[in-house]
N, C-alpha and C positions, 0 to 999 in steps of 0.2 A: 510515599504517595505519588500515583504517577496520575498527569491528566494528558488526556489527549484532545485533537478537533480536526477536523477536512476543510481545508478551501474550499473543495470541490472534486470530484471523483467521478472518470469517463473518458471517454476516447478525447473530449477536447481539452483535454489536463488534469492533473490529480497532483495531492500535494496534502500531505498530513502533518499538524503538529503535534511534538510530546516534549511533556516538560517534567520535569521532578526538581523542585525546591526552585533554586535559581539556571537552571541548567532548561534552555527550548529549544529541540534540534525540529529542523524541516525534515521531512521525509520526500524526497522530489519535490519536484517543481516545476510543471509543465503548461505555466501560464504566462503572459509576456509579466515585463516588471513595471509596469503601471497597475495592471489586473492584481497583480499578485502582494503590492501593496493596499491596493482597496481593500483584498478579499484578508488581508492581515486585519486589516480595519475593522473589519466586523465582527474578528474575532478577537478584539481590544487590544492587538498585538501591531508592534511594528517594527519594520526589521533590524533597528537595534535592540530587540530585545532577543533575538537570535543566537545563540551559541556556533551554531554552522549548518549547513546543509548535507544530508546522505543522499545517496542518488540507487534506486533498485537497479536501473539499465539505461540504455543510449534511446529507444525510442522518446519521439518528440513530445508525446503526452505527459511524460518521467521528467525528462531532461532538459527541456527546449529553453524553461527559462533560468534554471539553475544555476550555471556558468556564470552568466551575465548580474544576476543577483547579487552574488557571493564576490565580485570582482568590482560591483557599485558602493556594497557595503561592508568588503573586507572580510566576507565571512569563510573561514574554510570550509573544503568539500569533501565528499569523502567518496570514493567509489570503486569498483576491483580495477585489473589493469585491463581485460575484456574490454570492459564500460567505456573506461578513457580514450582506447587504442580505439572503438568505434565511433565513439564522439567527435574525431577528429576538430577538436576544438584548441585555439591556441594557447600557449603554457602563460603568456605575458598575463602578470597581474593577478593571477590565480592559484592562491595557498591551499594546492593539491596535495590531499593523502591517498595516496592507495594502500590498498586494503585487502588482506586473503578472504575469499571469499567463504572460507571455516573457522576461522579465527576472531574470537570475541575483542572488543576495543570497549578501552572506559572513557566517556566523553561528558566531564564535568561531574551529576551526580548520575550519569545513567548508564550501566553495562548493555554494550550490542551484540548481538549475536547475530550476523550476516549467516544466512544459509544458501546453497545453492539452488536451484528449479530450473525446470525443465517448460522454455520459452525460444521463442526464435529471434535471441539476441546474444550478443557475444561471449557474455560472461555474467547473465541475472544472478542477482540475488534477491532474497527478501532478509526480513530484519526481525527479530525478537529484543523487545526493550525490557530492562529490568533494574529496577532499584533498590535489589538484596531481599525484598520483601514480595515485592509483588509483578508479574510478568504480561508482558502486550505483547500478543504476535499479531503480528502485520500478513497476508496472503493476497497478494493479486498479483495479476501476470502470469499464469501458470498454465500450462498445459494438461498436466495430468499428476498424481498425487502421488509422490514416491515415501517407501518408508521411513526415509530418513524424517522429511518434512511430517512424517505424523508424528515422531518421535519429539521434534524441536518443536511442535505446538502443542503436546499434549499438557496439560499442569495450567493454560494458560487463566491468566483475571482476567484478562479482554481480548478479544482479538475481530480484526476489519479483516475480512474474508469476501475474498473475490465471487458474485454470482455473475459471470459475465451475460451468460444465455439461457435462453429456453432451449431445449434442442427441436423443439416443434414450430417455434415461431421463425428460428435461425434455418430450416429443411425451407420453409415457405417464403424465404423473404425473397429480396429479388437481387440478392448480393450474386457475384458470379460463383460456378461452384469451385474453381480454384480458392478464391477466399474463404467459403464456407468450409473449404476442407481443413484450409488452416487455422482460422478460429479455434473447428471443433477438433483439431488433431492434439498430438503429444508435445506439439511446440506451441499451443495456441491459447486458450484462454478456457476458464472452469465455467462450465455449464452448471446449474441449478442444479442437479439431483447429485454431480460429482460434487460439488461441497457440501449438502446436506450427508452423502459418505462420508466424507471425510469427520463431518461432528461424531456421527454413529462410531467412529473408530480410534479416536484421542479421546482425554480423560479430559469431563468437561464439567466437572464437580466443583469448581473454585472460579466457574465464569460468571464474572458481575456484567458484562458488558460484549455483547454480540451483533457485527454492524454488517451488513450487507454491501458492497463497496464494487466498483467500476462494473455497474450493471451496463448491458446495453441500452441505448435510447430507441433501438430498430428493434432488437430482437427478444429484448426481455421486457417484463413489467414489476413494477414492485413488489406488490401484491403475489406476482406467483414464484419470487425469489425469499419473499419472507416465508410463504408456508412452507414452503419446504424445509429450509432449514427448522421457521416453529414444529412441525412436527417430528423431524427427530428427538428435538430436546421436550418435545412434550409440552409446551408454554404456549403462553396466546403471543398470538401474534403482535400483538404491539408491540411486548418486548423488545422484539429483535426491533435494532433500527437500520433505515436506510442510509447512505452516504449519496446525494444527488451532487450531477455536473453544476449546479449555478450555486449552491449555498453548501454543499459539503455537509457536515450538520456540527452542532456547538458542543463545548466544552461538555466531556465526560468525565469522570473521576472515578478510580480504583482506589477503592480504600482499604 
């Protein structure tokens, strides 16, 4: 059985947890370690109940509080050598794994499967969690949708899927167009209609659990990242759930 939850998910931090039996890994953590302990709080969790932190990349939303966490309460981290070499953060006090970024690791009761994507950071990855029985893929931070990545999400029970933008509200906003171009480029971040593709094209017959996650707060709306994805899969919209920047949203479970 695997359960997952968000602190919160968005340009001002994100940060996921997954547990199976006794085993809670963080998934980033891009909130200070006051916030990040509150927001553990809410979800009845506190950081000694943490087995370690994974890290997807060096930007500050991902990363910023991770180091510092994992060094207050002893927990290991885990990240490629990309990630670390651009973190430039120091080694003191920090029981550092790296990690190839194709190469599965077993961490307590739960198999990772880090994949690569195509982001404008040094060495991203994302992550597929699995405990023999039942599989969570994780997708944010991506540019553009390569076939490997439809291959490692296909089969998934859950999976938190980046909607970053509208590409109508992101044309209209009043970002500069050097920004705009990176958002919506091949190193940038997944627009609404590119992840509802992406459903249309992975095997999506064994998903209990479909989250919409590091929406923009400027350029997207909730409402127009759920239907999109609800109408590939065909389902009402409620369904599909959001992952919001202040509360993230609560304990799910793959059964």
């Amino acid at each position: 059985m695997i359960r997952f939850a968000s602190l919160g998910s968005g340009s001002a931090g994100n940060s996921l947890l997954v547990e199976s039996g006794d085993t809670c890994l963080m998934l980033d953590c891009g909130f200070g370690l006051r916030e990040t302990v509150a927001r553990l709080a809410r979800l009845r969790r506190q950081p000694a109940d943490l087995t370690g932190v994974l890290v997807t990349h060096e930007h500050g939303d991902h990363l910023g509080g991770a180091c510092r966490l994992a060094r207050k309460f002893s927990l290991p981290v885990w990240m490629t050598h990309g990630t670390w070499c651009a973190a430039r953060e120091p080694n003191a006090g920090l029981d550092l794994h790296v990690i190839d970024s194709s190469c599965p690791l077993v961490i307590g009761r739960l198999e990772v499967q880090p994949f690569p994507v195509p982001h404008d950071a040094r060495e991203p990855v994302q992550y597929v969690f699995s405990d023999s029985a039942h599989r969570l893929g994780v997708l944010t931070d991506i540019g553009e949708i390569t076939p490997h990545v439809r291959d490692v999400l296909s089969g998934c029970d859950g999976l938190v899927l980046e909607c970053n933008h509208d590409a109508a509200m992101l044309a209209a906003s009043s970002y500069p167009l050097a920004v705009k171009r990176r958002i919506a480029g091949r190193l940038g971040h997944l627009e609404n209609s590119a992840a509802a593709n992406l459903l249309s094209q992975i095997d999506c017959s064994r998903l209990q659990h479909l989250v919409a996650a590091h929406l923009s707060e400027r350029n997207n709306l909730p409402k127009l990242a759920v239907g999109a994805l609800a109408r590939v899969l065909g389902c009402a919209e409620s369904w599909v759930g959001v992952a919001t920047p202040d509360s993230g949203f609560d304990w799910r479970q793959i059964v």
